[in-house]
C-alpha positions as CSV (number, residue, x, y, z in Angstrom):
1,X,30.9,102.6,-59.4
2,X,32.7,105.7,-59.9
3,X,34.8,105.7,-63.4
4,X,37.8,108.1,-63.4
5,X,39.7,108.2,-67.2
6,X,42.5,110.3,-68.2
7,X,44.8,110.1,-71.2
8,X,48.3,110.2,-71.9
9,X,50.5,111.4,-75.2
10,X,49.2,114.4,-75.9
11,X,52.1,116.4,-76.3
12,X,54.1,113.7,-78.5
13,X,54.9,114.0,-81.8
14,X,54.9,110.3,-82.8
15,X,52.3,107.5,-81.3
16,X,49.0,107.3,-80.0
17,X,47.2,108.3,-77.7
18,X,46.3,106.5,-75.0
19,X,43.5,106.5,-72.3
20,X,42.4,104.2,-69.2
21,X,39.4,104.3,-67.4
22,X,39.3,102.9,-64.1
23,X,36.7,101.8,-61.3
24,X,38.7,101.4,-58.1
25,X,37.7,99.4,-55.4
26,X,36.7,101.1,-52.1
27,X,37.6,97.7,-49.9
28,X,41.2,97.7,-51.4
29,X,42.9,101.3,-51.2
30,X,46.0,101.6,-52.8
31,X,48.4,104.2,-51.8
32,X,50.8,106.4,-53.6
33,X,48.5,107.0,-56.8
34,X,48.8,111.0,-58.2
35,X,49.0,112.3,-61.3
36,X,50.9,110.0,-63.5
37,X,53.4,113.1,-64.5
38,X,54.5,113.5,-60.7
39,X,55.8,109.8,-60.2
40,X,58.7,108.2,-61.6
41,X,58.4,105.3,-64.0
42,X,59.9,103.0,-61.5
43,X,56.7,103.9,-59.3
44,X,54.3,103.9,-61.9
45,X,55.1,100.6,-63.0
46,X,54.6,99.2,-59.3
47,X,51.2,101.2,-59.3
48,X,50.4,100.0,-62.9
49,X,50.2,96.4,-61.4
50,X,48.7,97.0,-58.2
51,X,45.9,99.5,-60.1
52,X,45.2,96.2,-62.5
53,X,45.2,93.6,-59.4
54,X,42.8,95.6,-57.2
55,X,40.4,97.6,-59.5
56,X,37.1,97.1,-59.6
57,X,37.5,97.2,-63.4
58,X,40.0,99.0,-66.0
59,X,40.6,99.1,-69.9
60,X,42.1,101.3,-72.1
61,X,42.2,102.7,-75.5
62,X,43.6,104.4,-77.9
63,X,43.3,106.5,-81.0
64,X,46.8,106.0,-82.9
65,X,48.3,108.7,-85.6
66,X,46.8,108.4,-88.3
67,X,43.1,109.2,-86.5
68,X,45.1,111.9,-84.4
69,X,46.0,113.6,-87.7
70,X,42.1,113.1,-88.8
71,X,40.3,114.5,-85.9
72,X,42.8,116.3,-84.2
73,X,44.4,115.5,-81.0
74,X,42.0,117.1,-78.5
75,X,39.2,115.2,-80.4
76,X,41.1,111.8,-80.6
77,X,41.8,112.2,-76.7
78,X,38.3,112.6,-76.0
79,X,37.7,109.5,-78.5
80,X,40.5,107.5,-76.9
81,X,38.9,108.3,-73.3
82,X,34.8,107.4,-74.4
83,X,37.0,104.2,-76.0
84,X,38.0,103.2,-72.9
85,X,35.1,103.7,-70.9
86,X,32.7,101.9,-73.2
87,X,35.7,98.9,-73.1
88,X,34.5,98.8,-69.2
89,X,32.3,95.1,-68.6
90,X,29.8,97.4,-66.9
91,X,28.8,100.8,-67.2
92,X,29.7,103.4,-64.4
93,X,27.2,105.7,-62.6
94,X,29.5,108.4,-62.9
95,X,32.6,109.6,-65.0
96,X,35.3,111.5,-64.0
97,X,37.5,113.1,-66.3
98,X,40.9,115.1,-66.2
99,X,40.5,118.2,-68.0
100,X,37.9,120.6,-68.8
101,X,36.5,118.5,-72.0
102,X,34.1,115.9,-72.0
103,X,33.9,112.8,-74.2
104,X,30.7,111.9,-75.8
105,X,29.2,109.5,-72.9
106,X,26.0,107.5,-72.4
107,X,26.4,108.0,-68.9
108,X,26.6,111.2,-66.3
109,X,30.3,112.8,-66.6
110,X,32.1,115.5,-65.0
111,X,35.0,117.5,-66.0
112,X,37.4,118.3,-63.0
113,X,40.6,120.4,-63.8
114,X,43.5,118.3,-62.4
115,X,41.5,115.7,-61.7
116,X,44.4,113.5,-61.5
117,X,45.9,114.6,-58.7
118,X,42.4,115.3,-56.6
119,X,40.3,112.2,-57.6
120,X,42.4,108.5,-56.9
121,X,39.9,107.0,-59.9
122,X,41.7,109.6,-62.6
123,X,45.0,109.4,-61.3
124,X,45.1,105.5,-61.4
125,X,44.1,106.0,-65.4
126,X,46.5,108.3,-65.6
127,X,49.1,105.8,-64.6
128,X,47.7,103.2,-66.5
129,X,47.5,105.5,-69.3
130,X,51.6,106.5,-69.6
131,X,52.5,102.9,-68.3
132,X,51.0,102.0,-71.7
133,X,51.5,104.5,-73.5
134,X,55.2,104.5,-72.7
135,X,55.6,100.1,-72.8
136,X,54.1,100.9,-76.8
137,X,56.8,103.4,-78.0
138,X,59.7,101.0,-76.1
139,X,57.9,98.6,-78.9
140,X,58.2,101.2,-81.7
141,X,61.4,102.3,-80.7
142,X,62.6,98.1,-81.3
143,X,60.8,98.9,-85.2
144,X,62.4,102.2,-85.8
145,X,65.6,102.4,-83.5
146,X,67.0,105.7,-85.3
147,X,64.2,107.8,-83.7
148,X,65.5,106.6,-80.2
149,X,61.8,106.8,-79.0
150,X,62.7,105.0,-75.8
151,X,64.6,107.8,-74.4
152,X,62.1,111.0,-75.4
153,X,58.9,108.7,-75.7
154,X,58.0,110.9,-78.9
155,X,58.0,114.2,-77.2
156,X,59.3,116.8,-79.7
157,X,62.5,117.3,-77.7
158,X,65.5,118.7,-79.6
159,X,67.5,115.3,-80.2
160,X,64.2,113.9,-81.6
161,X,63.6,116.7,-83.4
162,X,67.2,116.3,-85.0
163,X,66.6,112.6,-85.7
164,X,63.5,113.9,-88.2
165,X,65.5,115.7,-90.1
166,X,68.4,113.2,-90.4
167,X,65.9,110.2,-91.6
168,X,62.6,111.8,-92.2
169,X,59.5,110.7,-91.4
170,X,58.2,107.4,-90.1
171,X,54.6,105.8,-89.6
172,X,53.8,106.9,-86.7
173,X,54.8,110.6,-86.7
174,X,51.5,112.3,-86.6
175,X,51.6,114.6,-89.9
176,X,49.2,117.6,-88.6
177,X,51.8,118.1,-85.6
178,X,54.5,121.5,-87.1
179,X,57.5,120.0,-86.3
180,X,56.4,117.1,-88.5
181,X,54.6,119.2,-91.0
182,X,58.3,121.5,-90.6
183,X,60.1,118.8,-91.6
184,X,57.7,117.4,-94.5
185,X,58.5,120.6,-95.9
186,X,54.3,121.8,-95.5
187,X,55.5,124.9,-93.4
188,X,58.2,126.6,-93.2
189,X,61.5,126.8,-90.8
C-alpha cells in the first residue's frame, strides 16, 4: 500500500495543475513506466490505460489558475498532490513523492528527488498526471483555438508567447506567471 504522486504543468503558463497518486499492484507489473517527460505521448497514453486497468487504486487532482495565481505554483502543486492522495478510497501506509517538497499528509511521506524515474508508483502518477493534464488543454484549446494550446500544451514557448500579445489574455493564463504579467502590462518588456 505504497502511494507514489507526482504532478504535471508546472512550467505552463496557462491551465492547471495536475496531480495523480497511484497504488500499483505488486501481482500485475506493468512495464515501460518512467518519468512521464522521457516517453512519448503515443506511449503514455498506452501506459495511461494500462496504469488505470491494473492499479491497486488511482485519482487525481488539480489546482486550476486561478488558485495557482493565489498560492503560488509550488504551493498549488503540493495542494494538487495532498488532493489527489486524499481522493484515494483508502489511505496508503506510505507516500512517495517526486521532488524535494512535501504536501501536507495525514499519513507517513517521503520526498525522493526523481522519484519518477526510480520508484514505478511516481512514475505511473506522473503519466497519469501529463495524460490528463495534456487531454484538458486539447479541451481548452477547442474553447480558445487562437492560443493553439494543443501544439505547446501552455508552455511559454515563443509562438505561444506571440499569440498573447496578438489576443491578450484568456481565463486560464495564470496572471502571477511574467510572461502573462509582461503582457498585462504589470512588468515591463
Amino acid at each position: 500500500m505504497i502511494c507514489g504522486t507526482d504532478e504535471a504543468g508546472r512550467g505552463p503558463i496557462a491551465g492547471p495543475v495536475v496531480a495523480a497518486a497511484v497504488i500499483l499492484d505488486p501481482q500485475q507489473p506493468i512495464e515501460g513506466i518512467n518519468d512521464s517527460k522521457k516517453l512519448s505521448e503515443k506511449k503514455r497514453q498506452a501506459l495511461s490505460e494500462e496504469i488505470k486497468a491494473k492499479a491497486l487504486y488511482w485519482a487525481i487532482a488539480q489546482c486550476d489558475a486561478a488558485e495557482i495565481d493565489q498560492l503560488n505554483i509550488l504551493q498549488a502543486s503540493l495542494m494538487a498532490m495532498k488532493r489527489a492522495v486524499e481522493a484515494l478510497p483508502v489511505a496508503p501506509e506510505k507516500v512517495l513523492v517526486d521532488g524535494n517538497k512535501l504536501p501536507k499528509l495525514n499519513v507517513p511521506a517521503e520526498a525522493v528527488i526523481g522519484g519518477d524515474a526510480l520508484h514505478a508508483c511516481i512514475g505511473a502518477a506522473s503519466i497519469l498526471a501529463k495524460v490528463e493534464r495534456d487531454r484538458q488543454m486539447l479541451e481548452w484549446h477547442e474553447l480558445y483555438p487562437h492560443y493553439d494550446f494543443a501544439k505547446h500544451k501552455a508552455y511559454p514557448t515563443p509562438a505561444h508567447l506571440a499569440l498573447i500579445k496578438e489576443h491578450g489574455v484568456c481565463p486560464i493564463h495564470r496572471r502571477s506567471f511574467k510572461p502573462v504579467m509582461r503582457v498585462l502590462g504589470h512588468i515591463p518588456e
